[in-house]
C-alpha angles and dihedrals in degrees: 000000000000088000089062101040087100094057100033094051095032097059083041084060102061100046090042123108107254120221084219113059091192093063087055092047084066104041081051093051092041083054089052101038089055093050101050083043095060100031084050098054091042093058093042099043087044082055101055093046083055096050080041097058090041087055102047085039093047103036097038087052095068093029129072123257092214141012127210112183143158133195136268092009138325106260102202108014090172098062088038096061096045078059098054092038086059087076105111084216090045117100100187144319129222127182127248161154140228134199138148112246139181126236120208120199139145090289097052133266127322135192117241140168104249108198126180108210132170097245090218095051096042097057083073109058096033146046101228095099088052097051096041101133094186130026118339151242103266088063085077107099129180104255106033101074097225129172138212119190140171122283088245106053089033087059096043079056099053092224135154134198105281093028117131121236129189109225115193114195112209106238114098125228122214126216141170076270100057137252126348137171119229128249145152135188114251115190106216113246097168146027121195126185121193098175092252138101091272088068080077107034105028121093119177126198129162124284100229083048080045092052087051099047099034100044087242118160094200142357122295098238147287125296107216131214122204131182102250120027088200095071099032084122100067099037093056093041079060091047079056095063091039102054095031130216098316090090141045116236125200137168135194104274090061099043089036097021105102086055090058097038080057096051087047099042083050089051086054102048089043082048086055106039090054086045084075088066089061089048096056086043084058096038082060087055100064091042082063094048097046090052097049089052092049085047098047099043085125099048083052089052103048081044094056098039078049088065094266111148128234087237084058092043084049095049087042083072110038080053093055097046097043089051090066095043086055102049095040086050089051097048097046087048090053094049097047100049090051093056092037098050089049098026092115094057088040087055093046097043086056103045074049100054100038091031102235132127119220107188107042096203076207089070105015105031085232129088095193141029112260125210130182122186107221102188088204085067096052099032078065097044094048085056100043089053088050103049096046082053093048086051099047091058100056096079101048085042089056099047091047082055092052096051112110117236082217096048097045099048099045092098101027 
């Protein structure tokens, strides 16, 4: 029975009626600030893993899991690419090459990504072909010098299928005239829209129509597909060794890699700053605490003169303050999971009762807000609340197991 006294008494403590009403204002307010704290951190953190996963899906749809180039110029692409193909993890590979490029219309000059691609190879590695919402890719014929861009860029233009548009490289020709920059005119066959920020900066023409207008021998390299982007890494680190040291291999991580090491470094200070929230739960904590021992000096007392040892006193009160650190933990873990789970249907049943739209895809490429619950997340999260309770509770425990019987019970 004495083996259980801490327990026993300790759960008793924090469902009993206190003499003082303000102690059991804080330990009310302890048991809520731990749960909003919680419930707070898992529904952000479930929402930045959402925003985290549409931008890998939407950009790395568009851009290649993997590169393979060689300077200056690949000098057979085609047996290059059967090579890489060979990969049991590697989709396709199409040629291409890459180069910034100015655009000239009746506004003034704006900066693009010019790309050459072969239309039927590309179709392959990438979803353009599958968003075009006028014209497509296979209109583009060597020759004819077309163009497909993105809806957005093709808008802030103010352009239309069949306009002319002047394109400058930006590499400068010299001549017994002087000095002039490149361009050429490119009449727009396509526009394409993935939902993503190369809708406003990516234009696409033919290679055959890049090698003309950029001075290229040859194409650029191969974009590579794999089967799973998540593992692109890996896949082209083994397409290294294979090819050798001849060409450069890249994959995604290392050309888009910076975007997503920012996304991840925001969801850890977030994660941090809203862990405060947990820290002042669990400074409440030990306020309560404070106060109960202060208010329980006697019932120490009558306990230790019973034969209860400091070490129990001690434990009485580590048990009552992690069990509101507990309860507050599992209540704010249940509530989170539940929003976070249906936060998408929440978000569209109010812009749908209030008629708002929160996300405009115009500004933002998404129409909703995404959410996915990652229980690693909260499995951390849920440790983290309850040791910072467990914590909180050792200095009003060890002050409870340092109070004398005699002393406490002079003036009762």
């Amino acid at each position: 029975m004495l083996k259980n006294i801490p327990l026993y008494i300790g759960l008793r403590y924090t469902r009993a009626k206190r003499r003082n009403q303000f102690i059991s204002f804080i330990s009310a307010f302890s048991l809520v600030g731990m749960a909003l704290g919680v419930m707070a951190l898992i529904i952000v953190l479930s929402v930045m893993n959402g925003f985290d996963r549409e931008m890998k899906e939407r950009i790395l749809s568009v851009i290649p899991h993997g590169f393979v180039d060689q300077l200056p110029a690949l000098k057979d692409w085609q047996a290059l690419s059967a090579q890489v193909n060979q990969h049991p993890q590697v989709v396709a590979s199409a040629p291409y090459i890459a180069s910034s490029a100015m655009v000239n219309y009746a506004g003034g000059v704006e900066a693009i990504e010019l790309q050459g691609i072969l239309p039927e190879a590309e179709a392959q590695v990438s979803i353009v072909e599958q968003r075009m919402v006028v014209g497509s890719m296979m209109q583009l014929q060597p020759g004819e010098y077309g163009i497909v861009m993105g809806r957005l860029l093709a808008s802030r233009l103010m352009l239309a299928p069949g306009d002319k548009i002047r394109i400058t490289s930006p590499e400068i020709n010299i001549t017994p005239m002087g000095a002039f920059a490149r361009s050429r005119s490119f009449t727009l066959v396509g526009v394409f829209e993935v939902g993503a920020q190369v809708d406003s900066t990516l234009a696409l023409i033919h290679v055959q129509d890049a090698q003309k207008f950029l001075r290229k021998p040859g194409v650029q390299g191969l974009h590579v597909k794999t089967d799973n982007m998540f593992v692109a890494a890996q896949i082209m680190s083994e397409l290294r060794a294979q090819l050798g040291d001849d060409y450069r291999v890249k994959d995604w991580s290392q050309t888009q890699g910076s975007l997503f090491q920012a996304v991840k470094m925001e969801k850890i200070v977030v994660g941090s700053l809203l862990m405060i929230i947990i820290a002042v739960a669990a400074f409440n904590i030990v306020s309560s605490l404070v106060l109960m021992v202060a208010d329980k000096r006697s019932d120490i007392a009558v306990l230790r003169t019973m034969g209860v040892s400091a070490r129990q006193v001690m434990a009485i009160f580590i048990v009552q303050g992690s069990a509101i650190g507990f309860f507050g933990t599992f209540i704010g873990t249940v509530i989170g999971c539940i929003v976070a789970s249906a936060l998408t249907p929440i978000m569209s049943a109010v812009e749908s009762l209030f008629g708002v739209q929160v996300f405009d895809p115009e500004m933002y490429f998404i129409s909703q807000l995404p959410s996915i619950l990652l229980w690693q997340d909260v499995a951390l999260i849920c440790c983290i609340a309850l040791l910072l309770s467990f914590i909180a509770t050792l200095y009003p425990a060890y002050r409870a197991s340092q109070i004398e019987p005699a002393e406490a019970l002079r003036y009762e």
